[in-house]
C-alpha positions as CSV (number, residue, x, y, z in Angstrom):
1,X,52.1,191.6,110.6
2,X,49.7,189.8,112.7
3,X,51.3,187.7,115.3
4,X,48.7,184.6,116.7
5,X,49.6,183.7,120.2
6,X,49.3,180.3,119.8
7,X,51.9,180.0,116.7
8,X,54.1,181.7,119.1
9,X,53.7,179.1,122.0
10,X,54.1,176.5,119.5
11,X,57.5,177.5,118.4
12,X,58.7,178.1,121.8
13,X,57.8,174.7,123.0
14,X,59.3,173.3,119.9
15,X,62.8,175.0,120.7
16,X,62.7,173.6,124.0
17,X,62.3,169.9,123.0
18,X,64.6,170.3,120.8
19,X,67.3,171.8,122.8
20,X,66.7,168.7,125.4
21,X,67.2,166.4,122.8
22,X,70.5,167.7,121.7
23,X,71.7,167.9,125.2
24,X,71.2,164.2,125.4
25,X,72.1,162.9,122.1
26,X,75.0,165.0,121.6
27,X,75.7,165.3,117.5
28,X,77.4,163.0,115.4
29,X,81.6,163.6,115.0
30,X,82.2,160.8,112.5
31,X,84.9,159.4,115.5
32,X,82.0,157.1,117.3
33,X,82.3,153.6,117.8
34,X,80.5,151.6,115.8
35,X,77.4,149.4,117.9
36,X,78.7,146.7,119.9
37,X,78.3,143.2,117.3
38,X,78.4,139.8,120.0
39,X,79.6,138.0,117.4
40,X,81.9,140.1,115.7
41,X,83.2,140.3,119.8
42,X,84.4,136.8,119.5
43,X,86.0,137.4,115.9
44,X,90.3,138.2,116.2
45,X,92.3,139.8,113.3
46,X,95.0,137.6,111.5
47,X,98.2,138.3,113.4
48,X,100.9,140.6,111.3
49,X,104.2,139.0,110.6
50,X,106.9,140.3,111.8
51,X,108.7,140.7,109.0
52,X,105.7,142.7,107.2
53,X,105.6,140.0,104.6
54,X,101.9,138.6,105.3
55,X,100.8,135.2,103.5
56,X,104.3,134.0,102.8
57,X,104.8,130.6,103.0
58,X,109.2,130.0,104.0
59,X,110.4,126.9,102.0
60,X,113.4,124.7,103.4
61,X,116.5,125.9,101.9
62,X,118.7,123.5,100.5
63,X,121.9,121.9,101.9
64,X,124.8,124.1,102.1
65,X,127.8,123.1,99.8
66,X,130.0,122.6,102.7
67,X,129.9,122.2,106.0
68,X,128.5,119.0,108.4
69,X,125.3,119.1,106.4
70,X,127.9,117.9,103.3
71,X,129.4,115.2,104.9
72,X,125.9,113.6,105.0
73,X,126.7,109.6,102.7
74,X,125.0,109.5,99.7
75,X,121.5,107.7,98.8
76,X,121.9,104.0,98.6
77,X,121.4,102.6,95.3
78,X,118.2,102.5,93.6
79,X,118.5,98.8,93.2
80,X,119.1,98.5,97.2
81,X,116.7,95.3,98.9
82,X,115.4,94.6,95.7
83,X,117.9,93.0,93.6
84,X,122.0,92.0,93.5
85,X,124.5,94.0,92.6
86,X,125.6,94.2,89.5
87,X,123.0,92.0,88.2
88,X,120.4,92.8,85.0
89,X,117.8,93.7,87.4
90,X,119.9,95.8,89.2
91,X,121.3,97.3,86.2
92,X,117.6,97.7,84.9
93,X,116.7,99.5,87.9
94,X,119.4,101.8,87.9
95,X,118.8,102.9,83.9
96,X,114.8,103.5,84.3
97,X,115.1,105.9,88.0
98,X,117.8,107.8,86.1
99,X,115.7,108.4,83.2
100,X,112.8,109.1,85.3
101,X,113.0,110.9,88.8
102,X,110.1,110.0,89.9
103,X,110.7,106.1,90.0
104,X,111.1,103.8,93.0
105,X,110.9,100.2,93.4
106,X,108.7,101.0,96.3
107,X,105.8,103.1,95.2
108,X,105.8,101.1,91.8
109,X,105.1,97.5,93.8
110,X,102.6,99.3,95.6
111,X,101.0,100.2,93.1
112,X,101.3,97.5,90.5
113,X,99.4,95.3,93.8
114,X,96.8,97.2,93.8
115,X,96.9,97.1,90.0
116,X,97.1,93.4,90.2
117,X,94.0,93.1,92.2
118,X,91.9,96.1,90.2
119,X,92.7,93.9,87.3
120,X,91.5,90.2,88.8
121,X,88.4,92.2,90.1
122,X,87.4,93.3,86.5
123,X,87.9,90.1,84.5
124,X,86.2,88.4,87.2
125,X,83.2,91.1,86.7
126,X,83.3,91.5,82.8
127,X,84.2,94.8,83.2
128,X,85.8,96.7,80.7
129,X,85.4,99.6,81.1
130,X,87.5,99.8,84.9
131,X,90.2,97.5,82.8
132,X,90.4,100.2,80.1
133,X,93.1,102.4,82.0
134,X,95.0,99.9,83.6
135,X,95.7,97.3,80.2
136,X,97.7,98.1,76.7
137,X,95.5,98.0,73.9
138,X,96.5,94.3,73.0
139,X,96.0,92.8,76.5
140,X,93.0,94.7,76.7
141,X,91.5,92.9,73.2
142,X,92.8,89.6,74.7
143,X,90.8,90.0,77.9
144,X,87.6,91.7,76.1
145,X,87.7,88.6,73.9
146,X,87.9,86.3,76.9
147,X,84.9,87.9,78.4
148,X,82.9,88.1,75.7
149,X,83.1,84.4,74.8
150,X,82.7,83.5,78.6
151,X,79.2,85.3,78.6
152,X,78.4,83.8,74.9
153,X,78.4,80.4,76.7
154,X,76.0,81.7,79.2
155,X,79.1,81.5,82.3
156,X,79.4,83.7,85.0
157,X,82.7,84.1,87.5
158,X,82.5,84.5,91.3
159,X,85.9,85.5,92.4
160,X,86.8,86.8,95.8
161,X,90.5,88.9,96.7
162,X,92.1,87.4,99.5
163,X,95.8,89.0,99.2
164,X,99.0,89.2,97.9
165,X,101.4,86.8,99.9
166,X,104.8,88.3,97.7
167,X,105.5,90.7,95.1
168,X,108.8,90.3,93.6
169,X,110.8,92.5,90.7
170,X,112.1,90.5,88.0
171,X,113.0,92.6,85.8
172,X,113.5,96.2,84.4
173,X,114.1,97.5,81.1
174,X,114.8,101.3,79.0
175,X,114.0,101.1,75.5
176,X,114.3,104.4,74.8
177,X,111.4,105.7,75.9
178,X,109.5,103.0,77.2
179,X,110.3,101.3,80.9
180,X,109.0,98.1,81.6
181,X,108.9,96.5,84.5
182,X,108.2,92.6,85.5
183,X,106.3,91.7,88.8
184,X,106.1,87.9,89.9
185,X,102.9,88.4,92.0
186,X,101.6,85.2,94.5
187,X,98.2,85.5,95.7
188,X,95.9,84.0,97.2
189,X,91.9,83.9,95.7
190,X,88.7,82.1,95.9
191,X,87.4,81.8,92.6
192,X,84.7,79.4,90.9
193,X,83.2,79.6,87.2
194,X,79.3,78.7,87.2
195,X,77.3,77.7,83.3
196,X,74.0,78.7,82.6
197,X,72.7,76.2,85.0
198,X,74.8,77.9,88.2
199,X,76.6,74.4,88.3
200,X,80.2,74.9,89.3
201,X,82.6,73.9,86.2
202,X,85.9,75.4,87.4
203,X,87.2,76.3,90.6
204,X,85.9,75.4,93.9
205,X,84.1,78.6,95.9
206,X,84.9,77.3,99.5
207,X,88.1,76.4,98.4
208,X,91.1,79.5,98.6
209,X,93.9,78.8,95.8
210,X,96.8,80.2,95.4
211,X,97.7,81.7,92.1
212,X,101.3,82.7,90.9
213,X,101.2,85.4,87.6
214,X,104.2,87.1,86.2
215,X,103.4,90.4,84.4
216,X,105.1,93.2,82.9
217,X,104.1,96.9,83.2
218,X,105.2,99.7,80.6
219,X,105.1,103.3,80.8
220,X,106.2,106.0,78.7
221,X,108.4,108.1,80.6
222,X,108.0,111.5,78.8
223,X,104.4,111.1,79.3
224,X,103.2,113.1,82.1
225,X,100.9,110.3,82.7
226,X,102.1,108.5,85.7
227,X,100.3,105.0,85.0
228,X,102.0,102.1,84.0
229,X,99.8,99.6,82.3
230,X,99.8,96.0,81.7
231,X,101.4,94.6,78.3
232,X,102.1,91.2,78.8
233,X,101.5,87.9,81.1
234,X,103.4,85.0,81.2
235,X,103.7,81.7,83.1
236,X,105.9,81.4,86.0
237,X,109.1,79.3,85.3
């Protein structure tokens, strides 16, 4: 076989590079540290719980059954700052929180106010359609009816919210599913009703006035709606 010189002296220097190169570079072992990341730097692991239980969230355990923590007095009534003892209110009170859990006088006055005023708002407007959810069927008809025969005459009403001076319960009923519940709401509005000619016809709209309405709310309390809506307004005595 023919050997040419310069093959040779190829091979050898090709040996010696690479011999160099592994000198430097070393071979790969599968142990090396992946390249440093700046941003990955900066990033920390979620700590481990102690208990090896990651994720779990520890709710409050009730009260024990004896002990200081059942010496604790009872709730006051449900009734309590909002009407006499003993009397129907009272009595009313008592019957619809029993029957449904999630009942206060509280949260319900707040949020038959803001009721109250959603409700001004949209008959001022001719809205229906925001009155929908917050009226019974019947009041709601009433209401559409007055609307509809307000804009047939060619009248418009400006009405501005200025705030609920007093909120009172007047009464509270169970029949068998149905709670009602009466607010006695006095507020305080500006409110003017122009005709087709924007001449002023009722109301003054510089002039605040303020307006007394008794309503009663219903809800269904096996619904697992939580709204109560309007089903009746009344004159105050």
């Amino acid at each position: 076989m023919n050997f040419d010189p310069l093959n040779i002296l190829l091979l050898a220097v090709a040996l010696v590079v690479f011999w160099r190169l592994r000198s430097v570079l070393g071979t790969r072992t599968g142990t090396e540290k992946p390249p440093f990341d700046p941003f990955g730097a900066k990033r920390t692991e979620s700590p481990v719980r102690q208990d090896g239980r990651d994720n779990v969230v520890r709710l409050p355990q009730g009260a024990p059954a004896s002990g200081a923590d059942s010496d604790q007095e009872p709730a006051p009534p449900v009734w309590q700052g909002y009407a006499e003892a003993g009397s129907p209110l009272a009595l009313g009170l008592e019957q619809v929180a029993e029957n449904d859990p999630s009942f206060s006088p509280r949260s319900f006055l707040e949020g038959a106010k803001v009721a109250y005023e959603m409700i001004i708002d949209g008959f001022a407007k001719g809205d229906k359609a925001s009155l929908k959810n917050l009226l019974s069927k019947e009041v709601l008809d009433g209401f559409a009816q007055a609307i509809d025969a307000r804009e047939a005459q060619g009248q418009r009403v400006e009405s501005r919210f200025v705030g609920i001076d007093k909120a009172t319960l007047h009464a509270a009923t169970l029949m068998g599913s149905k709670a009602a519940v009466t607010v006695e709401f006095v507020s305080e509005l500006i409110s003017a009703t122009y005709d087709r000619s924007d001449k002023v016809i009722d109301g003054d709209p510089k002039q605040i006035r303020e307006v007394t309405d008794v309503w009663t709310f219903e809800r269904d309390i096996t619904s697992r709606n939580p709204n109560w809506k309007l089903v009746s307004t009344q004159a105050p005595d």
